[in-house]
N, CA and C atoms as an extended XYZ file, in Angstrom:
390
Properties=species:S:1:pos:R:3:atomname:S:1:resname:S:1:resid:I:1 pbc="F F F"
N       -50.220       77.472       28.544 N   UNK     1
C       -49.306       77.194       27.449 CA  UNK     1
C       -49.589       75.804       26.887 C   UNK     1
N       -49.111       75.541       25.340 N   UNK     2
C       -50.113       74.316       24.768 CA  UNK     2
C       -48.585       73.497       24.318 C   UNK     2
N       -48.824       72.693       25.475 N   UNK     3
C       -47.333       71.328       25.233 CA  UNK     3
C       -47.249       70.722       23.617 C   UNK     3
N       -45.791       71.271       23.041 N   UNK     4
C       -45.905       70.766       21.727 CA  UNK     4
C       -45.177       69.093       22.036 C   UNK     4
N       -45.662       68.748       20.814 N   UNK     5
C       -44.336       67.300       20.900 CA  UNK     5
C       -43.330       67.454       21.527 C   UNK     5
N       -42.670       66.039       22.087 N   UNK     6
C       -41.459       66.238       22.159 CA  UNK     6
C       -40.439       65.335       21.197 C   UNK     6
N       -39.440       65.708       21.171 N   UNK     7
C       -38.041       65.411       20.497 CA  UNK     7
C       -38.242       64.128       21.086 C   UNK     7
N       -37.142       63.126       20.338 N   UNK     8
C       -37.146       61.746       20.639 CA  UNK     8
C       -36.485       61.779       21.914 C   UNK     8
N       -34.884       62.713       21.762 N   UNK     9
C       -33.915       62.582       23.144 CA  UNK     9
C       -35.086       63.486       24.220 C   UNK     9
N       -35.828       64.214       24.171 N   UNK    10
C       -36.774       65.165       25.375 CA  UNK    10
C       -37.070       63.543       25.529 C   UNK    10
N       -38.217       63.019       24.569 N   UNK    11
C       -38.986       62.021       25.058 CA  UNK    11
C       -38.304       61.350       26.025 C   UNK    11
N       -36.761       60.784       25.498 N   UNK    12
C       -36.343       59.946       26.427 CA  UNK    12
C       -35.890       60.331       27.828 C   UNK    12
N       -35.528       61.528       28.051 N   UNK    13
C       -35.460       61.813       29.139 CA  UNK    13
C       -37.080       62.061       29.744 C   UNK    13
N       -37.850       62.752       29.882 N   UNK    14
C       -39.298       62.106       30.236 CA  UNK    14
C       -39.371       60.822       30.310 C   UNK    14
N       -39.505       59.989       29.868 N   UNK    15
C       -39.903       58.442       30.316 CA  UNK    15
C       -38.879       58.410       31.437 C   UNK    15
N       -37.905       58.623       31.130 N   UNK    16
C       -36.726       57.834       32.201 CA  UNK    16
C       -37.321       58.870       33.436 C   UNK    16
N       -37.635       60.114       33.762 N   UNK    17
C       -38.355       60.966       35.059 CA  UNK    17
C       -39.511       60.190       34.991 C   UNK    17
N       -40.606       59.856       34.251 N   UNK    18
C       -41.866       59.458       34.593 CA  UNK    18
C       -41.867       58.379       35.667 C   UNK    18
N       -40.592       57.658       35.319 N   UNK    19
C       -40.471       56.220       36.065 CA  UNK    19
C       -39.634       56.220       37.412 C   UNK    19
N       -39.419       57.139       37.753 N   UNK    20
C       -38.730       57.789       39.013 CA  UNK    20
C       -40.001       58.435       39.810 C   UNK    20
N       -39.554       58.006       41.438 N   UNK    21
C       -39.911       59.001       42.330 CA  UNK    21
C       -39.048       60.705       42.403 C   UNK    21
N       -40.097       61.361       42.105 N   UNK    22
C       -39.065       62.392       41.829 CA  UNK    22
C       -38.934       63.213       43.142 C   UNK    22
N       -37.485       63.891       43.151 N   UNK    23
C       -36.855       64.578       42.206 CA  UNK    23
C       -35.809       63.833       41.705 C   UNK    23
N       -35.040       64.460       40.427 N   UNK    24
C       -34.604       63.706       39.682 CA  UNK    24
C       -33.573       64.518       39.072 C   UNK    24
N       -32.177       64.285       38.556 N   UNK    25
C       -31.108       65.614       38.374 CA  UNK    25
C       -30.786       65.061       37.459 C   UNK    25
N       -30.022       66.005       36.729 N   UNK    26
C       -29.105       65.723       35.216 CA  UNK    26
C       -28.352       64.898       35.593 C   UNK    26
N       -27.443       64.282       36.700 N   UNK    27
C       -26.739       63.703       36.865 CA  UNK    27
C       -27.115       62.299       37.104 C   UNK    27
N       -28.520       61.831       37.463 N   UNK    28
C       -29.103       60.630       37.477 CA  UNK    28
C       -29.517       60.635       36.263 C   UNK    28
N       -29.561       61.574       35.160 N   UNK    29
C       -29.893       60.656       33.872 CA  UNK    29
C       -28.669       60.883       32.676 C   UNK    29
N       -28.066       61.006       33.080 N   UNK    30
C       -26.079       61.352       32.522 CA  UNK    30
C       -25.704       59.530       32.825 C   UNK    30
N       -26.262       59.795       34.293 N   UNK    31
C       -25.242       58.033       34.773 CA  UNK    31
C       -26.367       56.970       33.314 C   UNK    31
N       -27.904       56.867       33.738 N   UNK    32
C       -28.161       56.092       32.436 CA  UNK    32
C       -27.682       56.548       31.061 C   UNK    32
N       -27.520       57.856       30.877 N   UNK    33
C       -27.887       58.072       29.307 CA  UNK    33
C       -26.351       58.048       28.390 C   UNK    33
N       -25.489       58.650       29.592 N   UNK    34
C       -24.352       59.450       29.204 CA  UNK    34
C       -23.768       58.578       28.197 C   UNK    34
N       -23.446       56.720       28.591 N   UNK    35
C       -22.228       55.919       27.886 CA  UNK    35
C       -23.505       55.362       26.824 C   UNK    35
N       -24.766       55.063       26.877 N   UNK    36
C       -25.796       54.592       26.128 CA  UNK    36
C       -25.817       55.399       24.787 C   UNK    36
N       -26.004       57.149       25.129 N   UNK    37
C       -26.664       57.807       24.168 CA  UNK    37
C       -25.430       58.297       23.768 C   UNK    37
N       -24.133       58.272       24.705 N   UNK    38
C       -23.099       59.125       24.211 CA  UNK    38
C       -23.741       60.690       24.458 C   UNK    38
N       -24.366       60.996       25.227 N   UNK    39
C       -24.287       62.563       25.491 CA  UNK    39
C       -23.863       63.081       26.690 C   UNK    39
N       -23.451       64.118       26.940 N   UNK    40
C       -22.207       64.619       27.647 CA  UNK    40
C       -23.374       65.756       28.670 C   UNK    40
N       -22.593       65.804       29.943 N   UNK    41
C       -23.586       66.703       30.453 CA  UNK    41
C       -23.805       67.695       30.653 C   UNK    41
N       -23.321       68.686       29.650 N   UNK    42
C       -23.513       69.705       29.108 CA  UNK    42
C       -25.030       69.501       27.976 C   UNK    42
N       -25.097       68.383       27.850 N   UNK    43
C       -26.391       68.328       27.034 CA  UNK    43
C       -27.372       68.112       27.295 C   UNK    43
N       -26.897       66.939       28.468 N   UNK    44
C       -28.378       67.122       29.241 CA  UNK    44
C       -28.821       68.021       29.917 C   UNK    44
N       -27.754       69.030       30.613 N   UNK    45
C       -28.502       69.999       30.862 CA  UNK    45
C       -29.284       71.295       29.588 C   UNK    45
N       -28.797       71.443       28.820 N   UNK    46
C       -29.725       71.889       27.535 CA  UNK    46
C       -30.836       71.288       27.609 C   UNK    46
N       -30.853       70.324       27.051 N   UNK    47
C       -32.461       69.328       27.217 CA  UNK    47
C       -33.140       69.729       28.329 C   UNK    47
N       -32.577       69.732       29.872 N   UNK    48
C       -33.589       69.837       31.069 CA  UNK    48
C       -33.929       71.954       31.044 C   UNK    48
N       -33.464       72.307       30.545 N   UNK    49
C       -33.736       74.008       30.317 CA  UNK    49
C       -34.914       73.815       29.256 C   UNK    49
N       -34.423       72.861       28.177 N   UNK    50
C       -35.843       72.952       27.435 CA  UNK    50
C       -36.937       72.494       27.752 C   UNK    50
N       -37.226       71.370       28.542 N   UNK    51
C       -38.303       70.878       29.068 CA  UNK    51
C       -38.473       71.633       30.493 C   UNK    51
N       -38.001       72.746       30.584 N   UNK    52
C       -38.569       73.366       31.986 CA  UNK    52
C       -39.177       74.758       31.098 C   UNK    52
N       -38.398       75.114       30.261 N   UNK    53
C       -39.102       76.333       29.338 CA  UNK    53
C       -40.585       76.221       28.523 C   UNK    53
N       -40.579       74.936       28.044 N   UNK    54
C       -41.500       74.319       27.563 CA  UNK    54
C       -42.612       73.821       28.305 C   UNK    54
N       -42.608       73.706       29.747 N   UNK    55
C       -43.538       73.518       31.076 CA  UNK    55
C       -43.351       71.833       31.209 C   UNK    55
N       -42.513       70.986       30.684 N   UNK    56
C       -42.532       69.570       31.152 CA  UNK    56
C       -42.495       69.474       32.369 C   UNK    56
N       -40.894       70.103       32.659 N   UNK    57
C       -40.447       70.048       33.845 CA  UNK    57
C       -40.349       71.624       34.655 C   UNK    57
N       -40.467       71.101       36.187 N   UNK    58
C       -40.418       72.259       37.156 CA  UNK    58
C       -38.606       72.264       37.988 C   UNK    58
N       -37.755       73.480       37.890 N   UNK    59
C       -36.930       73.241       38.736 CA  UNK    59
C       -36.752       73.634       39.395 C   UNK    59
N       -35.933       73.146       40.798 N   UNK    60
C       -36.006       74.197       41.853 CA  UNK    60
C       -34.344       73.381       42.537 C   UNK    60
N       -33.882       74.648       42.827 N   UNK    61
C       -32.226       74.687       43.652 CA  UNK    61
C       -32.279       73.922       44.771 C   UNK    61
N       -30.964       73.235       44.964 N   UNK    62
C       -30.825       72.365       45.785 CA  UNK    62
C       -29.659       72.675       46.682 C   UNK    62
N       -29.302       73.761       46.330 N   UNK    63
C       -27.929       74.018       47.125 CA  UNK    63
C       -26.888       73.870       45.834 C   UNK    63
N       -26.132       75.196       46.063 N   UNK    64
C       -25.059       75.041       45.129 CA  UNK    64
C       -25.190       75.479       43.778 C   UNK    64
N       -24.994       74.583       43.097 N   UNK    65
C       -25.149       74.765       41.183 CA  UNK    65
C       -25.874       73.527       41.176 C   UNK    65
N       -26.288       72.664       41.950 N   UNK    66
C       -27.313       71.615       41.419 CA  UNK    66
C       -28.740       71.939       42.359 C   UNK    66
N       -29.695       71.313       41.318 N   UNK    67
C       -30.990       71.998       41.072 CA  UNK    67
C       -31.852       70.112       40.921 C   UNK    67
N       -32.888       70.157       41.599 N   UNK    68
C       -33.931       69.325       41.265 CA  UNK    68
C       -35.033       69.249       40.504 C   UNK    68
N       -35.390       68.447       39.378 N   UNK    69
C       -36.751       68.486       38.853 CA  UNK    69
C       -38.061       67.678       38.915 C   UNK    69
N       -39.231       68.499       38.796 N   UNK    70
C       -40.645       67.399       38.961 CA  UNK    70
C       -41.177       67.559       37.749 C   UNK    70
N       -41.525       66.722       37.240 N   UNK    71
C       -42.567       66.582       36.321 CA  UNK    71
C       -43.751       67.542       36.811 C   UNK    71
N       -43.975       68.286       35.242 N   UNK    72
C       -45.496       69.145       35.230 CA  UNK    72
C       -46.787       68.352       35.026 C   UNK    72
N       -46.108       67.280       33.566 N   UNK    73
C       -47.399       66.542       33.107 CA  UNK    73
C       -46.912       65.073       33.692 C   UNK    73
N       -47.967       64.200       33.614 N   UNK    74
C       -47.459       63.241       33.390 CA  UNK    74
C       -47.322       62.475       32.358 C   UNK    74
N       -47.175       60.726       32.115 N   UNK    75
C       -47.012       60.077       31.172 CA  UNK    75
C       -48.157       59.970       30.736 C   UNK    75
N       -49.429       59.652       31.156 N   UNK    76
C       -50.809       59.650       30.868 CA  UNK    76
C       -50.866       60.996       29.857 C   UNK    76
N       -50.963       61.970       30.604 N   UNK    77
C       -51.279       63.158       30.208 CA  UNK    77
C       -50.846       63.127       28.621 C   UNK    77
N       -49.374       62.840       28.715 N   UNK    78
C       -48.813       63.277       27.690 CA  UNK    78
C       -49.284       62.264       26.511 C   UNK    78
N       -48.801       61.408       26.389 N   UNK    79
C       -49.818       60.313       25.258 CA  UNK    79
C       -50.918       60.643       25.198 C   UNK    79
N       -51.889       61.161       26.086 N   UNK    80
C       -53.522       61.354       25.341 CA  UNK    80
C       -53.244       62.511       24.197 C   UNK    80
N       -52.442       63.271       24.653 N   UNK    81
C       -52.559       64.751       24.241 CA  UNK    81
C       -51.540       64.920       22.961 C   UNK    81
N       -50.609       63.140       23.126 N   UNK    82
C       -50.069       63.373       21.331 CA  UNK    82
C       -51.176       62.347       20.778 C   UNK    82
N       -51.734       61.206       20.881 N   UNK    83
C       -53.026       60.750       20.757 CA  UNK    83
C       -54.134       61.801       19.740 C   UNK    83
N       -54.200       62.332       20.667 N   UNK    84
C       -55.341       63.788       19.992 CA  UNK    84
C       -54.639       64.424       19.116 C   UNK    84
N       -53.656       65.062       18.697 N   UNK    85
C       -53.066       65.524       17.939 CA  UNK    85
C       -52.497       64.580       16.681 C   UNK    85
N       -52.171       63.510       16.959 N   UNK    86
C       -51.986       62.184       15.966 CA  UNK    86
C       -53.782       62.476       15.432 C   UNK    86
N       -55.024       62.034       16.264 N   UNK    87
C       -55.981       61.939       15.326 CA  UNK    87
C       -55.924       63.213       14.570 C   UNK    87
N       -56.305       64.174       15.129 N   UNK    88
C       -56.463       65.463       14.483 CA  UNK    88
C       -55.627       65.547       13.030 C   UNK    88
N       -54.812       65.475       13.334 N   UNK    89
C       -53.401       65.815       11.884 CA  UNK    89
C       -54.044       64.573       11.427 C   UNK    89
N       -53.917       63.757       11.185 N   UNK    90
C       -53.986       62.353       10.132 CA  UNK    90
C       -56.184       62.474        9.912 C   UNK    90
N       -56.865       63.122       10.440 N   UNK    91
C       -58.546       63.422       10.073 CA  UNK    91
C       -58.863       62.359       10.549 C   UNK    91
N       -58.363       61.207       11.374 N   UNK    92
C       -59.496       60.171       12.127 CA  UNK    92
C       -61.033       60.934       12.818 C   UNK    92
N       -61.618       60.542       12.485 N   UNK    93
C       -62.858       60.806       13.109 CA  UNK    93
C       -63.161       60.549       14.529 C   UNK    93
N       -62.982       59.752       15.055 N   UNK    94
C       -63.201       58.632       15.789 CA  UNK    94
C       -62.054       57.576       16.571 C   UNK    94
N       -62.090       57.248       17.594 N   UNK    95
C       -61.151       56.333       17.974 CA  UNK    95
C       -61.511       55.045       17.518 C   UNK    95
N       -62.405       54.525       16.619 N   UNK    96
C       -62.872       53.298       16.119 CA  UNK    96
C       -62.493       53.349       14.588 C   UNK    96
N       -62.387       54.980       14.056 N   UNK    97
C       -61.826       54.524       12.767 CA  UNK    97
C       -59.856       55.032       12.842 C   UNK    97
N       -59.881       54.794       13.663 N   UNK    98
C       -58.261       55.352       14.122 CA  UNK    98
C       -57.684       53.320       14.168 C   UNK    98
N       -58.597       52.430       14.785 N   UNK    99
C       -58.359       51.015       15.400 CA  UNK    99
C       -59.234       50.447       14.302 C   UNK    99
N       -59.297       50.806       13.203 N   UNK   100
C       -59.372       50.116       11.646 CA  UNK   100
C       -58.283       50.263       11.011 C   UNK   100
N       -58.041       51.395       11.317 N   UNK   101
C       -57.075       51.908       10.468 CA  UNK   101
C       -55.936       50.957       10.245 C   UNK   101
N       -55.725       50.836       12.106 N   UNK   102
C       -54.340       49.842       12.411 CA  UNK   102
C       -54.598       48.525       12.013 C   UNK   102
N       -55.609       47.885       12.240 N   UNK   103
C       -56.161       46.487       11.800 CA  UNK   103
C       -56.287       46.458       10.736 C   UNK   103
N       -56.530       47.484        9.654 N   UNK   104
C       -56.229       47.293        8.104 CA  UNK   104
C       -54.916       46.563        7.460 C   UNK   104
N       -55.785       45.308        6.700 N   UNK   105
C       -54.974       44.469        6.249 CA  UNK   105
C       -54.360       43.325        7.358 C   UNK   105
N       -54.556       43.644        8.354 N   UNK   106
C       -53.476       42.578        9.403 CA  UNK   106
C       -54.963       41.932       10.810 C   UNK   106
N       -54.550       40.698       10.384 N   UNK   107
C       -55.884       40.395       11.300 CA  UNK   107
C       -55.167       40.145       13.357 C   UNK   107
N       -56.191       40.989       13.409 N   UNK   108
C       -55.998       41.036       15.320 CA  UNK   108
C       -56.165       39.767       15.825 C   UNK   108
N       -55.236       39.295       17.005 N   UNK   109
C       -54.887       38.481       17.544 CA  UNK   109
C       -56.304       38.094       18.516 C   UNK   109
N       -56.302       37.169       18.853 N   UNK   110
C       -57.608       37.047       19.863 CA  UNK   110
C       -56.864       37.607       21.393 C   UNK   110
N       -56.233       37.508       21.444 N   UNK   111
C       -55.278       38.598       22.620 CA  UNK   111
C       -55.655       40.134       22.540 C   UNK   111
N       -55.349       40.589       21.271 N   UNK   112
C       -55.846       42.079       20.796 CA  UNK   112
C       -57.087       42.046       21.371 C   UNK   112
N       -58.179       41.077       21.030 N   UNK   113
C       -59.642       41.191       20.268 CA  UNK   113
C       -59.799       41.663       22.178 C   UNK   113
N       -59.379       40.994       22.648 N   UNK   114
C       -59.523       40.333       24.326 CA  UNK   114
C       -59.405       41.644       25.161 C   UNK   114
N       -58.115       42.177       24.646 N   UNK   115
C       -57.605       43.930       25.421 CA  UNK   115
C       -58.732       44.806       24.419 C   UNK   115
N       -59.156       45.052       23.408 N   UNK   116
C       -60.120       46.174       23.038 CA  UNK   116
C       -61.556       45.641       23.841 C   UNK   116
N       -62.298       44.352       24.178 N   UNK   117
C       -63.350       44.073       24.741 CA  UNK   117
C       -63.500       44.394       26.249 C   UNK   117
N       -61.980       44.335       26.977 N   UNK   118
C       -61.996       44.760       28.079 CA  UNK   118
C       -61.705       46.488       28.256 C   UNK   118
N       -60.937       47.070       27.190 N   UNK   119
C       -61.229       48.766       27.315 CA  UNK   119
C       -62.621       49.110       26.806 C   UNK   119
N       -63.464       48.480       25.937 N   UNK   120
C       -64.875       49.229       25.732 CA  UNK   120
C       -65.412       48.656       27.205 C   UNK   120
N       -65.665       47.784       28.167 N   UNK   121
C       -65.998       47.382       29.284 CA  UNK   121
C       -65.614       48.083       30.253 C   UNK   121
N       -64.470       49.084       30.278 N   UNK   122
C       -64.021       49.637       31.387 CA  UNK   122
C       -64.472       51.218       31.285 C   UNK   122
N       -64.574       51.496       30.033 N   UNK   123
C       -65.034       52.903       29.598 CA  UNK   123
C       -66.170       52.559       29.800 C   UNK   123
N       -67.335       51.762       29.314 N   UNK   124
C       -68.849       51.861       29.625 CA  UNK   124
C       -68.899       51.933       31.060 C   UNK   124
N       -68.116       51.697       31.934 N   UNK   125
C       -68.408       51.518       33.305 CA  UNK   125
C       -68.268       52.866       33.701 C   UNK   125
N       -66.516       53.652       33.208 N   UNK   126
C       -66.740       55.116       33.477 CA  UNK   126
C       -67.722       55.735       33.320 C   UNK   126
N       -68.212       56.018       32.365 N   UNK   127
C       -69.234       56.524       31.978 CA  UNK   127
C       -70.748       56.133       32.529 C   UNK   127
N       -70.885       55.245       33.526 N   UNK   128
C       -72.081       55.043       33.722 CA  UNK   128
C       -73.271       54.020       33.139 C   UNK   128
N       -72.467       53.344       32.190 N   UNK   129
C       -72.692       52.292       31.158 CA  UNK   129
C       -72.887       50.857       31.888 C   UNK   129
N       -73.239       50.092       31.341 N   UNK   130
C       -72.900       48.668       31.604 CA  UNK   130
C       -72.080       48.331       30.537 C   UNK   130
């Protein structure tokens, strides 16, 4: 099955599981979300049915009417794979004309310059590169 986007509130519940040892229940993200987002937990459980229908999340019973979840993908996973779909939809060619794109008009920090010299250095190494 081919993971579509997620919703901003999915997203946020994902990050808040990514950053947990899981398992992880509606009721540990009710206590963060509930007085923050104002949602009630009747909603978060909607949300956790959709991200288990959708393959985010896996659940499994814990005794009772409460139920535990694990993450399917992870956070990695998931950013490459809206990444790729960001290039695709917008026709970047390339991850070099994707990092013009952003530097168009606005000049990169020698901090920036510093983090792209050390990811082409770490990828040539994957790859077998110097």
């Amino acid at each position: 099955m081919t993971k579509k986007r997620l919703p901003d509130a999915e997203f946020a519940i994902m990050d808040f599981i990514w950053d947990r040892e899981p398992p992880v229940t509606t009721t540990m993200v009710h206590t963060e979300f509930g007085d923050k987002k104002g949602w009630k937990l009747q909603t978060i459980v909607s949300y956790f049915g959709r991200l288990v229908e959708r393959g985010f999340l896996r659940a499994e019973n814990s005794g009772g009417k409460s139920r535990n979840f694990y993450p399917l993908i992870s956070k990695e996973e998931y950013l490459e794979m809206e990444t790729q779909n960001f290039m695709r939809q917008y026709n970047f060619k390339s991850p070099a004309s994707l990092i013009s794109t952003l530097s168009y008009g606005k000049n990169l920090s020698e901090e920036d310059l510093d983090e792209l010299e050390q990811l082409i250095r770490e990828t040539r190494k994957r790859n077998g590169r110097r």
